[in-house]
Structure formats: C-alpha cells, structure tokens
C-alpha positions as CSV (number, residue, x, y, z in Angstrom):
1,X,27.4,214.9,80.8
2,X,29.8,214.7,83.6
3,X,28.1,212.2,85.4
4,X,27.9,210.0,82.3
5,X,31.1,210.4,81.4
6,X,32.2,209.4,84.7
7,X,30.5,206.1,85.1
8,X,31.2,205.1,81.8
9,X,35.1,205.8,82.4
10,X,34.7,203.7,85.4
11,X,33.0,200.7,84.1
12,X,35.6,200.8,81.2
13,X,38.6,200.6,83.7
14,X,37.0,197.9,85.7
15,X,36.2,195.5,82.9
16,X,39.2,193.0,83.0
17,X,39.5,193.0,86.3
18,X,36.0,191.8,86.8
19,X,36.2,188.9,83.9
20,X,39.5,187.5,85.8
21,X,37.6,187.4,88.8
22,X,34.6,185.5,86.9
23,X,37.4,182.7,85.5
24,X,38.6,182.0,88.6
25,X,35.5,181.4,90.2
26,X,34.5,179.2,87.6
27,X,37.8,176.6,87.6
28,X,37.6,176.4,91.1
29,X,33.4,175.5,91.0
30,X,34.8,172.9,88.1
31,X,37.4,171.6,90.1
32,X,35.0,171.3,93.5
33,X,32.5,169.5,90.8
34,X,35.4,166.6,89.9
35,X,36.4,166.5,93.2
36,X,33.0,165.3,93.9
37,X,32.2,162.9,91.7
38,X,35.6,160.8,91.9
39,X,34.4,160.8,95.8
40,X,31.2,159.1,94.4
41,X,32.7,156.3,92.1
42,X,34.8,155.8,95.0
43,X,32.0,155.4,97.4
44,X,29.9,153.3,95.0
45,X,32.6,150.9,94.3
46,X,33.7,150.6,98.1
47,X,30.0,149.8,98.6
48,X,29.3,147.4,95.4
49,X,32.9,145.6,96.7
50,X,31.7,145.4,100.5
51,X,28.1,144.1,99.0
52,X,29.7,141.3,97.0
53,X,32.2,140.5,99.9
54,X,35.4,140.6,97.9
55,X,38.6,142.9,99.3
56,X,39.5,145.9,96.9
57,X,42.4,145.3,94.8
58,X,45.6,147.7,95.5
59,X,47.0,150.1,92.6
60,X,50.0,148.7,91.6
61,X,52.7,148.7,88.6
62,X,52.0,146.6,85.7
63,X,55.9,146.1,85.5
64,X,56.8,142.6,87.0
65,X,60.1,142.7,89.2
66,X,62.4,139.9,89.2
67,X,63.9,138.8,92.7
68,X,66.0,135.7,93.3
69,X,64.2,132.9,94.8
70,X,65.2,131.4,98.5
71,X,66.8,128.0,98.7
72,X,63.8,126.7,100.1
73,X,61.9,128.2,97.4
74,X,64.3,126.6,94.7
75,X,64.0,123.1,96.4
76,X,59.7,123.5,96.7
77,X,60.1,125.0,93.0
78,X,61.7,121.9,91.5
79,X,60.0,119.0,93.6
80,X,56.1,121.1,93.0
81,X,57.3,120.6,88.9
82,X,58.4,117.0,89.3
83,X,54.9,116.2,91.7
84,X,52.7,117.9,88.6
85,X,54.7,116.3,85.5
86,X,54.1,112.8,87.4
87,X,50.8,113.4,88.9
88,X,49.2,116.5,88.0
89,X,48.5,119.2,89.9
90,X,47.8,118.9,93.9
91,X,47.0,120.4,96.7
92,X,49.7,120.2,99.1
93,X,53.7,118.9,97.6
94,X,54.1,115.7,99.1
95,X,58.0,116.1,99.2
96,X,58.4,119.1,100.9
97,X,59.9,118.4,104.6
98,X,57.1,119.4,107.7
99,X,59.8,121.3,109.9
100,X,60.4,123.8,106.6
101,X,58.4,126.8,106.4
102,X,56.6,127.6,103.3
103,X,57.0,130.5,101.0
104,X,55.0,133.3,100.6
105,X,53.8,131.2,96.8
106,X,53.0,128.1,99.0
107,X,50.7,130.4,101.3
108,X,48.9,131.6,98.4
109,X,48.3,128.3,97.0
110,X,47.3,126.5,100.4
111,X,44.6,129.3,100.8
112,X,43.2,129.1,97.7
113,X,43.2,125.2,97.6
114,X,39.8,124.0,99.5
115,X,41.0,123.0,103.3
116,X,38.5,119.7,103.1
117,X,41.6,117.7,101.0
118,X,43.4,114.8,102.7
119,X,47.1,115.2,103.3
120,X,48.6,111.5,102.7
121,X,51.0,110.4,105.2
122,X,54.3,110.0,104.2
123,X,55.5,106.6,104.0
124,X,57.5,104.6,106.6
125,X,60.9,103.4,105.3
126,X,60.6,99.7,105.7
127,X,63.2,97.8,108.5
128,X,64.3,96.0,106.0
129,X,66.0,99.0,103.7
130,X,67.8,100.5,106.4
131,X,69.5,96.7,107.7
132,X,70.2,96.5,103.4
133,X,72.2,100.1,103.8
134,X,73.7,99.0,107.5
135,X,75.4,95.7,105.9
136,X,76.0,97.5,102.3
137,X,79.0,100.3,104.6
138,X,80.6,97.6,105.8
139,X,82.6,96.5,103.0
140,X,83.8,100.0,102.6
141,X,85.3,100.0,106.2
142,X,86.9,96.8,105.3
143,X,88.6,97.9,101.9
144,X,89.8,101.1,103.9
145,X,91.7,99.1,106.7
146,X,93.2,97.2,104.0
147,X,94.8,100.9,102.0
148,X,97.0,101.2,104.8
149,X,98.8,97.5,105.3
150,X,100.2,97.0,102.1
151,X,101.0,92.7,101.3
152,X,104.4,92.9,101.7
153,X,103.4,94.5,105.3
154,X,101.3,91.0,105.8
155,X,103.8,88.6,104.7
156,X,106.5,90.4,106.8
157,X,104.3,90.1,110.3
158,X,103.9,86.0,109.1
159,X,107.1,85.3,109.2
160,X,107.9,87.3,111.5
161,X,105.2,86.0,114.3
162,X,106.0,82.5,113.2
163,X,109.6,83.2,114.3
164,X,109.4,84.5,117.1
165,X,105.7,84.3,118.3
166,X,105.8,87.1,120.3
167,X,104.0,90.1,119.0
168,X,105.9,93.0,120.9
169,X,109.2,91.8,119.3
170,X,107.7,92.0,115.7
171,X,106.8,95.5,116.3
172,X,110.1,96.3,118.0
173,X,112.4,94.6,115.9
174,X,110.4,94.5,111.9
175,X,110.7,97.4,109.8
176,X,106.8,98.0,107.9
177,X,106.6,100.8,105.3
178,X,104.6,102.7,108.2
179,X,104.9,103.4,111.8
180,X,102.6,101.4,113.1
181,X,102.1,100.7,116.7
182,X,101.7,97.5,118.8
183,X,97.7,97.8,119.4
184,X,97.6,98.2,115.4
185,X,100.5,95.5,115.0
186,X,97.6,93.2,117.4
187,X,94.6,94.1,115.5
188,X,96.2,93.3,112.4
189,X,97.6,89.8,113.6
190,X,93.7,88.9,115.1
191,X,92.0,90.0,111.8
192,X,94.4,88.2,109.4
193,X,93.3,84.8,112.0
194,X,89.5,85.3,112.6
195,X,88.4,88.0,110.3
196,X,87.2,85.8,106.9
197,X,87.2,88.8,104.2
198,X,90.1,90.2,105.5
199,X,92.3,87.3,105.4
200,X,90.7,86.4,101.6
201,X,91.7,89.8,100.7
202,X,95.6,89.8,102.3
203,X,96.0,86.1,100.7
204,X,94.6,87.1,97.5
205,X,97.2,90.5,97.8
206,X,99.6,88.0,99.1
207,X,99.7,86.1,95.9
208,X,99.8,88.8,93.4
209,X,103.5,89.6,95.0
210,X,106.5,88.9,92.4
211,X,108.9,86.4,93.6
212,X,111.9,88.9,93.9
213,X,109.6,91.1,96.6
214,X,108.8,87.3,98.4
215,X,112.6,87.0,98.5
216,X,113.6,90.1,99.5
217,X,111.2,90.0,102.2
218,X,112.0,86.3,103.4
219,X,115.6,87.5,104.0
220,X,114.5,90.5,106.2
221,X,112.6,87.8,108.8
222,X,113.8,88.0,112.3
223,X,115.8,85.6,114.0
224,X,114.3,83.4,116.6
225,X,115.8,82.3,119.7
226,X,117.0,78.6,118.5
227,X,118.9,80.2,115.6
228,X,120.6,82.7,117.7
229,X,121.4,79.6,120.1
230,X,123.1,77.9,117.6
231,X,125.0,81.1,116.2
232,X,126.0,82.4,120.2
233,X,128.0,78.6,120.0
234,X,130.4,79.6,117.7
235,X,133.5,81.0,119.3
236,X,134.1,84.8,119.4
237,X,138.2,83.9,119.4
238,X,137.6,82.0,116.1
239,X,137.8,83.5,112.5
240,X,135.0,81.9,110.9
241,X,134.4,82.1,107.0
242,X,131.5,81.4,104.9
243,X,131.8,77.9,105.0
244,X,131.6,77.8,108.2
245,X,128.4,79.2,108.4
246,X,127.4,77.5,105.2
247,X,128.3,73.8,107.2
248,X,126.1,75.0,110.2
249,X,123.3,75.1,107.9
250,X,123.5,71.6,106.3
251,X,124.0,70.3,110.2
252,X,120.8,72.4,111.4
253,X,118.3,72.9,108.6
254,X,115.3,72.8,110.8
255,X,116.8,74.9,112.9
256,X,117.5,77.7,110.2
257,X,114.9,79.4,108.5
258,X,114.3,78.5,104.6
259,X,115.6,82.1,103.0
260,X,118.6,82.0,105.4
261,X,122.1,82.1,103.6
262,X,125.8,81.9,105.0
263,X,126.6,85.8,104.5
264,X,123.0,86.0,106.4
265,X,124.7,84.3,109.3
266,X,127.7,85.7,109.8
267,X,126.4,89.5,109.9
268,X,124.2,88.1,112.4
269,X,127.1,86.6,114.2
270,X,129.1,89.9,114.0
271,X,126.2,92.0,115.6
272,X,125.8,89.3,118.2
273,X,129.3,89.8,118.9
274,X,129.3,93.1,119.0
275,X,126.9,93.4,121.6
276,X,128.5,90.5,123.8
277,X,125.5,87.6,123.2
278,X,127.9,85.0,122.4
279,X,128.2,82.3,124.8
280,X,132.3,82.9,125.7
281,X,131.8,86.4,126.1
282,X,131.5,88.5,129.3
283,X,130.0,92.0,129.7
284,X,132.9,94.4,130.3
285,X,132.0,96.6,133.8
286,X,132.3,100.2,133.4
287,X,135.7,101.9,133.5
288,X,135.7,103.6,137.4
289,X,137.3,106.8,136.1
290,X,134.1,107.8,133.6
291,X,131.3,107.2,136.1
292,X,127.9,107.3,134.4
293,X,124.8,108.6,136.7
294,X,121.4,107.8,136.5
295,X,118.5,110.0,136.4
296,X,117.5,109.2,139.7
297,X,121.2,110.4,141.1
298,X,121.5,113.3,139.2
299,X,117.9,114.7,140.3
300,X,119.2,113.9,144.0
301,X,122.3,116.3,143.7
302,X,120.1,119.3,142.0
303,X,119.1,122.2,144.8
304,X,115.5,122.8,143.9
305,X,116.0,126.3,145.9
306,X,119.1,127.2,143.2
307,X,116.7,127.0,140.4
308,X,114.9,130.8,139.4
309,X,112.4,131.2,136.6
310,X,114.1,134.3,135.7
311,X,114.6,135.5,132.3
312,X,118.1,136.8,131.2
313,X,117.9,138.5,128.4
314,X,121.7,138.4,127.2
315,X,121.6,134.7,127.7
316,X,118.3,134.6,125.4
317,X,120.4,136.9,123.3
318,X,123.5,134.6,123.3
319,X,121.1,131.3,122.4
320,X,119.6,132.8,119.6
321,X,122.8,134.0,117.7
322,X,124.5,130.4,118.2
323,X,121.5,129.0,117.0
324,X,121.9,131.2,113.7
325,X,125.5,130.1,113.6
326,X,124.5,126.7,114.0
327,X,122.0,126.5,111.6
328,X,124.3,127.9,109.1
329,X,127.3,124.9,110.0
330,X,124.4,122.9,109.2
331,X,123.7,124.8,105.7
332,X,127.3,124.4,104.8
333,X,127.8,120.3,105.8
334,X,124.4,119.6,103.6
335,X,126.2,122.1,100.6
336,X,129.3,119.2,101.5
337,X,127.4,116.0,101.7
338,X,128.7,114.9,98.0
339,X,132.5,115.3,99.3
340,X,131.8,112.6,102.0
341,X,133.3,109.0,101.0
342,X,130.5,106.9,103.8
343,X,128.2,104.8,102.5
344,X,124.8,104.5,104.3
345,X,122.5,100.9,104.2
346,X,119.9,101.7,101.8
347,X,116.0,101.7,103.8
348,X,115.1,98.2,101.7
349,X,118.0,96.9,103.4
350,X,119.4,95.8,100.4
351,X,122.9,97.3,101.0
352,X,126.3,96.8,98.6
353,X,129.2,94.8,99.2
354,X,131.7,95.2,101.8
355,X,134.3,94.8,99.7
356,X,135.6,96.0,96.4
357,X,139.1,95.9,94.6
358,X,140.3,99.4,96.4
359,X,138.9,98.6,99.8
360,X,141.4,97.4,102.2
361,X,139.1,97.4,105.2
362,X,136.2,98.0,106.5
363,X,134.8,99.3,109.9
364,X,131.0,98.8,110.3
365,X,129.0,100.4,112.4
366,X,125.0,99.6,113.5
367,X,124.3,102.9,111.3
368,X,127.2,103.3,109.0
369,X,130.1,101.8,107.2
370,X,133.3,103.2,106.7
371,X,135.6,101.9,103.6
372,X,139.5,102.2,104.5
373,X,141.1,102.6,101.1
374,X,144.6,104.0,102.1
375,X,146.9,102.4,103.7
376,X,146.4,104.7,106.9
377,X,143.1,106.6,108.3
378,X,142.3,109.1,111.1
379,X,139.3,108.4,113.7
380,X,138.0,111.0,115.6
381,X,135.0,113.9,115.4
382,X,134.8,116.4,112.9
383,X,134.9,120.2,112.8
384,X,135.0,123.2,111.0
385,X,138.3,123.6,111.4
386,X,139.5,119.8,111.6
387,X,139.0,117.7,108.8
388,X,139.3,113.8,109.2
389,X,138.7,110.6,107.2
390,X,136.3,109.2,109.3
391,X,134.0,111.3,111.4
392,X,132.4,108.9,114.6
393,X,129.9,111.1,115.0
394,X,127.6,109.8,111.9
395,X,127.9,106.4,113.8
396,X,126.0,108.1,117.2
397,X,126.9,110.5,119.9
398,X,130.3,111.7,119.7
399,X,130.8,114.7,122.2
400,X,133.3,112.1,124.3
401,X,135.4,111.6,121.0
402,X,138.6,113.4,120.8
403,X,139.1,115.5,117.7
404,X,141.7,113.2,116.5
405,X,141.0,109.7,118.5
406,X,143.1,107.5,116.5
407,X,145.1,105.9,113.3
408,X,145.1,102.6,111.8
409,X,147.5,102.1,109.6
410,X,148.6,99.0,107.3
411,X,151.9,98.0,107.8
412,X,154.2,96.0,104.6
413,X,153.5,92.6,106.4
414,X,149.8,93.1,106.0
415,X,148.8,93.6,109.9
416,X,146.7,96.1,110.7
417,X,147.4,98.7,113.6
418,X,145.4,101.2,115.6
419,X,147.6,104.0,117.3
420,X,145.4,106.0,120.3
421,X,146.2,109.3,120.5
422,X,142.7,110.9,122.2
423,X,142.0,111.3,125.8
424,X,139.7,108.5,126.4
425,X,140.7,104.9,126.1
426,X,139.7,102.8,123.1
427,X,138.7,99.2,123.5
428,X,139.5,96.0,121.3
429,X,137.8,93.2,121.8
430,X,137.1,94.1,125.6
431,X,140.7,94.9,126.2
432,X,141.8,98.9,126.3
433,X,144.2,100.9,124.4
434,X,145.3,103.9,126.3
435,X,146.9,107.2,125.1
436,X,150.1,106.9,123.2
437,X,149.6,102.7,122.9
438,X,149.4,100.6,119.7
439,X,147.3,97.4,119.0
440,X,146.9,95.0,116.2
441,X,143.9,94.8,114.6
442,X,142.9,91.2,113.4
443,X,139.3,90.4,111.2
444,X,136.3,90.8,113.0
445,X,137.4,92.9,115.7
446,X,135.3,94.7,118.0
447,X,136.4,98.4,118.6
448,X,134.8,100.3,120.8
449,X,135.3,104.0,121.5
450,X,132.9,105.9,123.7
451,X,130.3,103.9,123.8
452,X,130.0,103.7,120.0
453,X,130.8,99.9,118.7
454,X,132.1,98.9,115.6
455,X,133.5,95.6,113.7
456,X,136.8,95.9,112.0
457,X,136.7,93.6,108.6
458,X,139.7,92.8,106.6
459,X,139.2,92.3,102.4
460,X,141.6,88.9,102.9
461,X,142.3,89.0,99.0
462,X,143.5,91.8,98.5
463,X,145.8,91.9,101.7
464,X,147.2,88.9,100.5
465,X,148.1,90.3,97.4
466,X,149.9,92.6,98.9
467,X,152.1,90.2,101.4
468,X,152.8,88.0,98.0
469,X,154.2,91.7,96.5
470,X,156.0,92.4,99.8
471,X,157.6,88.9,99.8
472,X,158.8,89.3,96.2
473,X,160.6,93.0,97.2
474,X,162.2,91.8,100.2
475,X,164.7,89.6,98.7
476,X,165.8,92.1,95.8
C-alpha cells in the first residue's frame, strides 16, 4: 500500500510539469516545419526564375513617393511629350542635346527599346539662316548709336563743322547735351557723310525739329575765323551800339552767318575784348612784383631729400576737423543761396536781359553777372564774417582778392567810379589802379582784378534819366 501510494503521489505531482514540456516541444517541431517549407518555395521559385532567365523582383512598398524632377529631366520631360503628340512614340528624343546625360527614366527606356533602331542625324542649319540672323543684328546696333546723339546734337556739329571745319574746335568750343569726346565727335561726323542709314535716320530726326529748337540752335553756332576778322576791326577805344553792329551786317552778309543778330555781335565783340583779340590791343606783360612760376621751376626749387612719408597724426587730426568745419560753411552758404542777388546764364544759353528799369550797371563775367542797382557797391571775397555785395569768387579763383577790393560808386553827374582799397592792383582797360587811387569807369570797360576779367556795362537810359533830374536840381 505504501509503495502504491507512493508512485501514485509522484505521478500526480509530476503531471503538469510533463504536459508543459510536451507543448513546447511541439511549437518548436511546428515552427522548424514552416521554417522549412518557406526555404522550399524560396528555392523553387529562385530555380523556376533562373530557368526562365528573368531577375527576381525586389519587395518593395506599394506606396509611390513623389520627388522633384532635375532640370534636365523637366527639359527631356517636356520635349519627349511634344516628340509623341507630333509623332508618336520613339525610340530615342530627337531634341535632347548629345553632351547632356540622360536620366535614370531615359536609361530605362533606351534598354528596353530594341538597340537595332536608327538614330537620325540632326539636321545641319543651312549657311543661308545664319547670314539672315548676321544681317537681321545689324539694324539694332545702328538704332542704338543713334539713342545717344539726340538731332539737335546733329544739327549743332553741321553748323558747327561748316564754320569752322575743324573737328577739334567743335568738340572744344560746342556745348552737346553729353560729354562726348573728340574720337566720338569724329565717328559721328564720318557716319553722318558715308554711313547711308545713319544719315537717313539723323535727316529724318533732323526734320521733325520745331523751328524755335532750329533757332535756338542756329544762334549757338560758333564763330569762324572771317567773322571774328571782321569783328577784331572794330576799335576797342570806340563805344559801339547796336547799329553799329547791325550796319556791319548789311556791309558783310556773306561774311556773317544767317542766324547772326547785332546783340549776337557785340557780346562776341566784348569777349573778344576782354581777352585782348582785337586788332589795337596789346597783351599786357605781367606785373614784376607778383611773379608767377611754372611747374617746371617750382619742381626745381623742391629738396627731394626734405620730403618724409611720415604720418603725423595731429596733423591728420587737424585736417579732418577743418574738413568738418568746412563742410558745414558749405551747409550754411547752400541754406543762403536764395539771399544771393547774382544771376547765373541758364545751360540753354538762353540768358535774360542785361538790363532792367532798377539796374544801373552791370559787370559781366565769363561765368557770372553781377546787377549794380544802388548807386554804390563793394568788390571783394566773401566770408563768414564779411559780408559784401559782390563776392569775386563765384566769377573763379579768388584767394588773391582782398576782403574788401573795391567800390564803384555813381556820382550826381552820371560817371561811374571805382575806388581800390585791396592790396593788389586792379586794372582798367590795361591801365592799373593802385591802393587808395580812383578811376572812371566808362561802357564797356575791361576790369581786371587777379586774373579774373570782367566788362563793365552802363544801362545808358536810365543814367540819362538821372543827369536830366540832376540838371533840373542844380539850378533851384
């Protein structure tokens, strides 16, 4: 009983522990079993695949990414739909360059397409295309050369060349609406002659002009040598008037160009005597005492071995805080521009009158004009500190100019004087006023101070208004 209790106690406490085992044993024999037969179908199908000589496709996503396309692949993209709407499909893209690689779609297509297909050749462009786009850019050149000279430009180098034939004085002495230089000034001149579409284009530009522009711009022609002849005869002593001029141009009218008028001729007359071209007049030597050097002299007298590359800062210092003081005189004469009485030629050259019911005088300058409209004036440079009714150094360089140089003043008789009271001497008509002196001032005087010239013109009206009131007082 003992014994059979015993064995049947121990086959009851062994009895899971034994079916657990069995389970196990089972999965992993199932498992083995799967295991094996996937290895099968896998070996069959490697083997039916190699049989039929076709390469195993790889596992992959059924999802279809999106990735941007290549430039090249937009360009083969478009031109492959193009090709198959006009032709149909193809083998190879006829317009797809030979030095471009093809994309990885081209390499797909080009294997499966059969390799036995012709490629065409691409066509040669024929000779007589490209000499048709060669001759079609040239009219383009020719309109944009034309942009830049504008017709009044043309009609001002005509007249000007047929005044004074001589090419470098035109581009020295005429004023086109841009800088141009002499080799441009030459081309110009030899296109308008032998060019035949240029010159149809400038005439045709030419033409269009309204006659106040032809006018204006036949009274800006320069003056050639015969006209200046005949001017240079009349006597820099003399007080000529308009008709005088307007006689010398019913003696001479071959001489004179057509747009030329009287008031034409006597500016040109005052500038020519201002600058001594008149046939009576001498160049005045320099004064001894105010000694200009040359270039040449002055680099003579400088000791190369006295000159140092060495950087001072207080000096650097010094320049750069007067050029901030500088800079901010300049700010305040631009804030005082309005407050200045001078009246500056306009660019067209069209300028005002000299003379109006309150001017008394005027002194003209190559750059500005100065109204005298009081009966007496101050000369001289202006500064911060000294104010003056006509500053000298608008005219040019002024840094020889006294502060206060001078006074002209209009006496009761209606004679003009000019009183020096600067350092420097000031020269009428060649003849020179020293400190302290006093000179009468008659029309069309030249007065010259410090290099800077200037023509002294008297309104003759209005002064002899005032001698007819002077008369009238002095016998009350």
């Amino acid at each position: 009983m003992t014994r059979g209790t015993r064995t049947a106690a121990q086959r009851g406490r062994s009895g899971p522990d034994s079916q657990g085992l069995l389970d196990s044993s089972l999965m992993a024999s199932g498992t083995a079993s799967r295991s094996e037969d996937e290895e099968s179908l896998a070996g069959q199908k490697r083997a039916s695949s190699q049989a039929l000589g076709t390469i195993p496709k790889r596992r992959s996503s059924s999802r279809f990414i999106k990735r941007k396309k290549f430039d090249d692949e937009l360009v083969e993209s478009s031109l492959a739909k193009s090709s198959t709407r006009a032709k149909g499909t193809s083998a190879v893209e006829p317009g797809r360059c030979s030095g471009s690689e093809p994309s990885s779609s081209e390499k797909k297509k080009v294997s499966k397409a059969p390799s036995n297909t012709p490629v065409p050749p691409s066509p040669a462009p024929a000779p007589g295309l490209t000499k048709r786009v060669k001759k079609s850019k040239q009219p383009l050149q020719v309109t944009k050369d034309l942009g830049r000279w504008k017709p009044a430009d043309d009609l001002l180098l005509i007249n000007a060349v047929l005044q004074t034939n001589d090419l470098t004085s035109v581009h020295l002495g005429v004023k086109f609406s841009c800088r141009f230089t002499l080799r441009e000034v030459q081309e110009r001149w030899y296109a308008l002659l032998y060019d035949p579409v240029i010159s149809k284009l400038a005439c045709q530009a030419m033409r269009q002009l309204h006659p106040e522009a032809i006018a204006a711009i036949q009274s800006k022609a320069l003056f050639s040598k015969a006209e200046e002849q005949l001017l240079s005869k009349v006597g820099s002593t003399s007080q000529p008037t308009l008709e005088t001029f307007q006689d010398l141009l019913h003696r001479h009218p071959d001489a004179f160009y057509l747009a030329r008028t009287a008031k034409a001729l006597q500016a040109h007359w005052q500038l020519m005597k201002q600058y001594y071209l008149l046939e009576d007049q001498t160049v005045q030597p320099l004064p001894k005492g105010d000694q200009v050097l040359n270039f040449s002299d002055a680099e003579d007298l400088i000791d190369d071995s006295k000159l140092k590359d060495m950087r001072d800062e207080v000096l650097e210092h010094e320049l750069t805080v007067a050029d901030r003081r500088q800079k901010r005189e300049i700010r305040q004469l631009e804030q005082e521009l309005h407050k200045w009485q001078v009246l500056v030629d306009s660019i067209t050259g069209m300028s005002s009158p000299d003379f109006d019911n309150q001017t008394l005088a005027v002194l003209r300058g190559r750059m500005v004009r100065y109204l005298m409209r009081s009966r007496e004036i101050t000369l001289g440079r202006a500064t911060k500190d000294n104010q003056i009714d006509v500053d000298l150094s608008l005219e040019g360089p002024a840094w020889k100019i006294s502060r206060k140089q001078g006074v002209i003043k209009l006496k009761n008789n209606g004679d003009f004087f000019i009183a020096n009271e600067g350092r420097r001497p000031i020269y009428i008509d060649g003849r020179p006023v020293l400190c302290g002196s006093k000179w009468r001032l008659s029309n069309n005087s030249v007065v010259e101070i410090a290099s800077l010239r200037f023509v002294f013109l008297i309104n003759q009206d209005l002064i002899a208004l005032i001698r007819a009131e002077a008369a009238k007082i002095t016998p009350q």
